[in-house]
C-alpha positions, 0 to 999 in steps of 0.5 A: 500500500505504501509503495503505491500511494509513493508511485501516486505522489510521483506521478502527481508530481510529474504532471504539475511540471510546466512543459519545457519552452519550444525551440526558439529558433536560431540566434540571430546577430546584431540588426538581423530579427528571428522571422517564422524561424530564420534570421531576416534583416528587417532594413533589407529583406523583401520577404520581411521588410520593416516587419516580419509580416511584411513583404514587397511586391514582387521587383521590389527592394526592401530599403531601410525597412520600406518597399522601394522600386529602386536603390537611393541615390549613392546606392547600387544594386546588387543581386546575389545568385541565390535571392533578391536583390539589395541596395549597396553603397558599393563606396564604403561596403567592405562585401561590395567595395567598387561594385557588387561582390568585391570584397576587401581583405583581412585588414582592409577598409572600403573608402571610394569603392577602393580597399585600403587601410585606412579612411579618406578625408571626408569620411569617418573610420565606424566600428560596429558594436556587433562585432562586424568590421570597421568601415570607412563612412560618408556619414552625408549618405551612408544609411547604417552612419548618418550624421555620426557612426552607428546612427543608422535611419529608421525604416521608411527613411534614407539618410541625404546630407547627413540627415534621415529623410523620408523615402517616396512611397513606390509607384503603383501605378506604372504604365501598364501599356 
């Protein structure tokens, strides 16, 4: 008797405990949001642009959170393989420095579309606290460093003349004929 009210007490005791918390996906690095389980760049990522729920049209760019038919002016784009399109600022990105695709070497820095060691006149060295290399900038034109490193636009905005301003919605109705 004894023995069995022990199993009861242990089975008792099992069922009260709480289930143990789902799998929370993979963790994502600095400016990127956990989206129906993978990692997506909320500022570039036309599939979640903005949002997670948002997604461009098809032919459309996410840039800097908003849907766009095109790259703002300073910015090229650049067309991976295998995925959409994105805009670059093909002067100052370390992964697109002179144009889409080249990359810069241990140690160097993207300034003027050249790789180098160090920055030009008229750009700053910014060094990103998500671990990502430092990068030479024109805080007059670079989204992520407007006005001063790591002040980085909000969604809808571009950064012009070292301030964030607001980008025109796309156009709907193009020509169809």
């Amino acid at each position: 008797m004894r023995r069995l009210a022990l199993i009861a007490a242990v089975a008792v005791l099992a069922c009260g405990k709480p289930a143990p918390a789902p799998d929370a996906g993979p963790a994502c690095g600095a400016g990127e949001s956990l989206c129906d389980g993978t990692c997506a760049n909320l500022n570039g990522d036309p599939s979640h642009c903005g949002s997670c729920a948002v997604a461009c049209l098809e032919g459309q760019l996410c840039v800097s959170g908003a849907c766009a038919v095109s790259c703002p002016d300073g910015q090229t784009l650049c067309a991976p393989d295998a995925g959409s399109g994105y805009c670059a600022n093909v002067g100052s990105d370390e992964a697109n420095c002179g144009g889409c695709g080249v990359s810069c070497g241990p140690g160097e820095l993207c300034a003027s579309g050249a790789c180098q060691l160090g920055c030009p006149p008229g750009e700053l060295l910014c060094e990103d606290d998500g671990g990502a290399a430092p990068l030479c900038a024109n805080v007059g034109s670079d989204n992520l460093n407007c006005g001063s490193c790591r002040h980085a636009c909000p969604a809808g905005t571009a950064c012009e003349g070292a301030a964030c301003v607001a980008l025109a919605p796309p156009d709907a109705g193009s020509d169809a004929g």
